[in-house]
C-alpha positions as CSV (number, residue, x, y, z in Angstrom):
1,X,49.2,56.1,-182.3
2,X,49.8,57.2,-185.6
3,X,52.5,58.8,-187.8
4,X,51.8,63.2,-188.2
5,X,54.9,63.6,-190.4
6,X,57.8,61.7,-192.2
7,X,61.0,63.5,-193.4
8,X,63.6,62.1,-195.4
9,X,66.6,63.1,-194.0
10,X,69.5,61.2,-196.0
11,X,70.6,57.2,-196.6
12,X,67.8,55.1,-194.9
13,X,66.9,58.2,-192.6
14,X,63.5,59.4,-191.9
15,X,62.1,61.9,-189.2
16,X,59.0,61.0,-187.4
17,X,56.5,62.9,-185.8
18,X,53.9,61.0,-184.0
19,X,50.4,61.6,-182.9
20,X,51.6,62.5,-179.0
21,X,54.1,65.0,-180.5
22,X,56.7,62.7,-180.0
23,X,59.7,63.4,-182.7
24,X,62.7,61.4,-183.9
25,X,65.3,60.2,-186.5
26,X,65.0,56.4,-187.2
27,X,67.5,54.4,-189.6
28,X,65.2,51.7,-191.3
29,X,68.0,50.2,-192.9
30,X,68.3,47.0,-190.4
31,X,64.6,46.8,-190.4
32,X,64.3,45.7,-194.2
33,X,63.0,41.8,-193.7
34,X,61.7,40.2,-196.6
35,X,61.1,40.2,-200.1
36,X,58.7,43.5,-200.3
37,X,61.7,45.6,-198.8
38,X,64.3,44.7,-200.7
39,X,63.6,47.0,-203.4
40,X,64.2,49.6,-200.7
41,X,67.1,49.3,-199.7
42,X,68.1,51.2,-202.8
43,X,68.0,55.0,-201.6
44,X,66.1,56.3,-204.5
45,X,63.5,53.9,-203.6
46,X,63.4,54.1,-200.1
47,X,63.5,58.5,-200.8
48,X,59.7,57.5,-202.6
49,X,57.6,56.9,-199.5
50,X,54.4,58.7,-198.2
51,X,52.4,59.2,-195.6
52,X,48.8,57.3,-195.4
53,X,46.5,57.7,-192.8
54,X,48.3,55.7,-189.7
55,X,52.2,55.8,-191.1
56,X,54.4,55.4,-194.1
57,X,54.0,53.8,-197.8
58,X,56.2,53.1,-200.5
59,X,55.4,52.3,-204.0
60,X,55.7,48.5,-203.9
61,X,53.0,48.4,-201.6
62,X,55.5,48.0,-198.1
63,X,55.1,49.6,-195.2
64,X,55.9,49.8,-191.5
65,X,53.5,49.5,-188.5
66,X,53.1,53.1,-186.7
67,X,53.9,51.1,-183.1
68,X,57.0,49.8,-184.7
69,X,58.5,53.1,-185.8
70,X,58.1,54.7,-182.4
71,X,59.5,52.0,-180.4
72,X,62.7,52.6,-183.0
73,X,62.7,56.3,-182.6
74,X,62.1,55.9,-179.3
75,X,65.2,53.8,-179.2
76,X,67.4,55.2,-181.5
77,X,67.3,58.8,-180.3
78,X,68.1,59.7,-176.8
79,X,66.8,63.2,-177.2
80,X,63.8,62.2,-178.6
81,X,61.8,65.1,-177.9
82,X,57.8,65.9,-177.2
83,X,56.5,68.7,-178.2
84,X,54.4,71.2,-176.3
């Protein structure tokens, strides 16, 4: 499982895309733990991601787990949708 495509969409939004086609919005806001996402939780920050090979980066060197951002888009979005 990996990420395909990040989107910023607006505040701490982001549209996935995911290796199975799967597609969602996730709010990352409440998933900010720790010292090295702190920094992020300032929206021009967190708008400075990218995608690596498996998900997304930021800057500081922070970044989410590919498993962990489907299980919230797959939780967060009732209509998450697959694509054909």
């Amino acid at each position: 499982m990996k990420v395909t495509e990040a989107k910023y969409i607006n505040g701490h939004k982001i549209e996935f895309t995911f290796s199975d086609g799967v597609k969602g919005v996730v709010d990352l806001y409440d998933s900010f733990k720790g010292p090295i996402f702190e920094p992020l939780k300032d929206v021009e920050s967190f708008k400075k991601f990218h995608l690596n090979r498996w998900t997304i980066e930021w800057e500081n060197g922070a970044d989410l787990a590919p498993e962990f951002l489907y299980d919230l888009a797959m939780k967060q979005n009732t209509r998450s949708t697959k694509l054909a």
